[in-house]
BAPAFI-467875 format. One record per residue (C-alpha): residue number from 1; residue in three letters; x, y, z. Coordinates in steps of 0.05 Angstrom, whole numbers, plus 5000, padded with zeros to 4 digits. Example, Ala and Ser with C-alpha at 12.3 -4.5 7.8 and 13.67 -1.06 7.14 Angstrom:
<atoms>
(1,'ALA',(5246,4910,5156));
(2,'SER',(5273,4979,5143));
</atoms>
This chain:
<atoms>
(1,'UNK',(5020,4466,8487));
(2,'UNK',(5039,4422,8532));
(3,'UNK',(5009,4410,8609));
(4,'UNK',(5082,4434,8637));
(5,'UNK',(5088,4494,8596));
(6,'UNK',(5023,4518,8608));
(7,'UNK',(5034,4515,8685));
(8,'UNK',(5097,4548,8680));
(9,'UNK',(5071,4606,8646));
(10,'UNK',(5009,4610,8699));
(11,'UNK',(5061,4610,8748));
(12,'UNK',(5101,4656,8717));
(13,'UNK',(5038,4708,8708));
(14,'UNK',(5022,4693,8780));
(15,'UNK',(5093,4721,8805));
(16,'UNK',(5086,4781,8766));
(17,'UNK',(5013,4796,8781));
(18,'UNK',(5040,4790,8855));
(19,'UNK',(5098,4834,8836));
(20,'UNK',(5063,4885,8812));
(21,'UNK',(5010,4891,8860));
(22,'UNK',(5067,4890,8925));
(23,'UNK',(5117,4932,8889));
(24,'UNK',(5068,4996,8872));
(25,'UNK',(5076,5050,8922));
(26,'UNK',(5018,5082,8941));
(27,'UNK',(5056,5160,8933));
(28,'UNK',(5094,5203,8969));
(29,'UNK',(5097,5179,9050));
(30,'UNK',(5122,5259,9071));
(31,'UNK',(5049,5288,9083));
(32,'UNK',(5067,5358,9066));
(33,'UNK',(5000,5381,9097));
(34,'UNK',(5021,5366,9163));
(35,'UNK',(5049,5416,9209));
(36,'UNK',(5109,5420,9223));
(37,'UNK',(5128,5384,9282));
(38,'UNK',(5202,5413,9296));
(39,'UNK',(5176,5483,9296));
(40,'UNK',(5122,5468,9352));
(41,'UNK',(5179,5424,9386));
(42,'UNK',(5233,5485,9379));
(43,'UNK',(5185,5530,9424));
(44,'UNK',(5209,5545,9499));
(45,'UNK',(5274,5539,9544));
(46,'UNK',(5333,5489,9523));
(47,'UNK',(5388,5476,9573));
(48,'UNK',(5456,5444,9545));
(49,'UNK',(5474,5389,9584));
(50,'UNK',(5532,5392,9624));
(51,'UNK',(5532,5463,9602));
(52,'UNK',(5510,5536,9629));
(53,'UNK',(5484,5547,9566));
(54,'UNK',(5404,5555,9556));
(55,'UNK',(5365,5583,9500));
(56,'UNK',(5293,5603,9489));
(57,'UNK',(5253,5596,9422));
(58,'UNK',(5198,5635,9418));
(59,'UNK',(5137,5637,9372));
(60,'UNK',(5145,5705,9340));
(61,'UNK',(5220,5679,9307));
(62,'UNK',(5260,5711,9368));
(63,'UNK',(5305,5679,9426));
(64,'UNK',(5345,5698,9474));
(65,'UNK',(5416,5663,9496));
(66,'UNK',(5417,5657,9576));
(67,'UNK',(5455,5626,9623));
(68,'UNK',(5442,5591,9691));
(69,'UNK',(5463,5610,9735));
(70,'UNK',(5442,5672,9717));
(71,'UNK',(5492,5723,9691));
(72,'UNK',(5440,5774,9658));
(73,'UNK',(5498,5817,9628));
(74,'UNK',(5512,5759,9587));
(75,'UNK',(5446,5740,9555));
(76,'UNK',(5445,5757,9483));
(77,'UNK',(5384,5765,9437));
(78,'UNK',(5370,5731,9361));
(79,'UNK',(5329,5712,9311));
(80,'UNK',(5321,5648,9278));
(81,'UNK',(5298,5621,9220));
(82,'UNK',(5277,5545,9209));
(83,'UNK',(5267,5499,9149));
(84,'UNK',(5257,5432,9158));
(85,'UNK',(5304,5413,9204));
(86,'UNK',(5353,5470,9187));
(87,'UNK',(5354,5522,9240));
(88,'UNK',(5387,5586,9220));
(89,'UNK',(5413,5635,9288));
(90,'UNK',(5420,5700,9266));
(91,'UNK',(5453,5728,9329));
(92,'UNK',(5465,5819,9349));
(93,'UNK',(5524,5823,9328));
(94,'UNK',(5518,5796,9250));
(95,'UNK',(5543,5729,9256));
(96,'UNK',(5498,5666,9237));
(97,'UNK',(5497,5592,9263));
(98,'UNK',(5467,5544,9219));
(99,'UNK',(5460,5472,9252));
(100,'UNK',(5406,5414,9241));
(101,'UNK',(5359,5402,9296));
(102,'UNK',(5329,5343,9324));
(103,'UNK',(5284,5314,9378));
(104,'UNK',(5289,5246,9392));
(105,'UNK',(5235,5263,9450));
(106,'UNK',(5193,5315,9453));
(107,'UNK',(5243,5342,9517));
(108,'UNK',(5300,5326,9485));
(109,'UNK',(5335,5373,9433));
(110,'UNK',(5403,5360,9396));
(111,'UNK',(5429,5416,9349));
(112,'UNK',(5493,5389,9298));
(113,'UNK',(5530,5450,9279));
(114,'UNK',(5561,5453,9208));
(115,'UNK',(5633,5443,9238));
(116,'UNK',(5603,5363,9255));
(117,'UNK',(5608,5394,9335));
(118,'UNK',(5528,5375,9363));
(119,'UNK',(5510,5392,9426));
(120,'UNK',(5449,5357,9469));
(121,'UNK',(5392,5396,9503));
(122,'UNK',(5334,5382,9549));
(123,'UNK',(5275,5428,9551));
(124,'UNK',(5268,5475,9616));
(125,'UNK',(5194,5483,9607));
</atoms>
């Protein structure tokens, strides 16, 4: 074997040692023990900016639909349901929203309904 070819193999054993050790993954990054940050972040009053439009999350998997200002013969109860970032409003009268949330802060809120519509909230409380 000749001095060239035996460096060109070392090398060549050296780039896939390095390869090897740099392209292993050390498992699955989505800690599924954490808690659940959106749920925490859902909880309390949301007002739609550059809307009337406010809602309240509450711990127990109820909200309430109110307006400011206030126009109490308008509010409407619900339940919701969330999974992820899927939040499921199961309003009085049968009907169901389904939209994604997100928070890019923790007072900011932004709910993208399945029609593509999203609407932007900041937290009252």
């Amino acid at each position: 074997m000749t001095t060239t070819k035996f460096w060109r193999i070392m090398m060549m054993l050296l780039v896939v040692a390095t390869l090897s050790v740099s392209l292993t993954s050390c498992g699955d990054d989505d800690d599924k023990d954490e808690p659940n940050d959106t749920a925490s972040l859902l909880l309390g009053s949301w007002n739609e900016i550059g809307d009337d439009d406010c809602l309240q999350f509450n711990a127990d998997g109820t909200g309430l639909l109110f307006f400011i200002p206030a126009y109490p013969e308008d509010n409407e109860m619900f339940r919701y349901q969330l999974s992820n970032t899927t939040l499921q409003i199961f309003w009085a009268d049968g009907e169901t929203t389904v939209c994604r949330v997100s928070f890019p802060t923790s007072s900011t809120m932004i709910l993208t309904y399945e029609s593509g519509y999203g609407a932007t909230y900041v937290r009252l409380n």
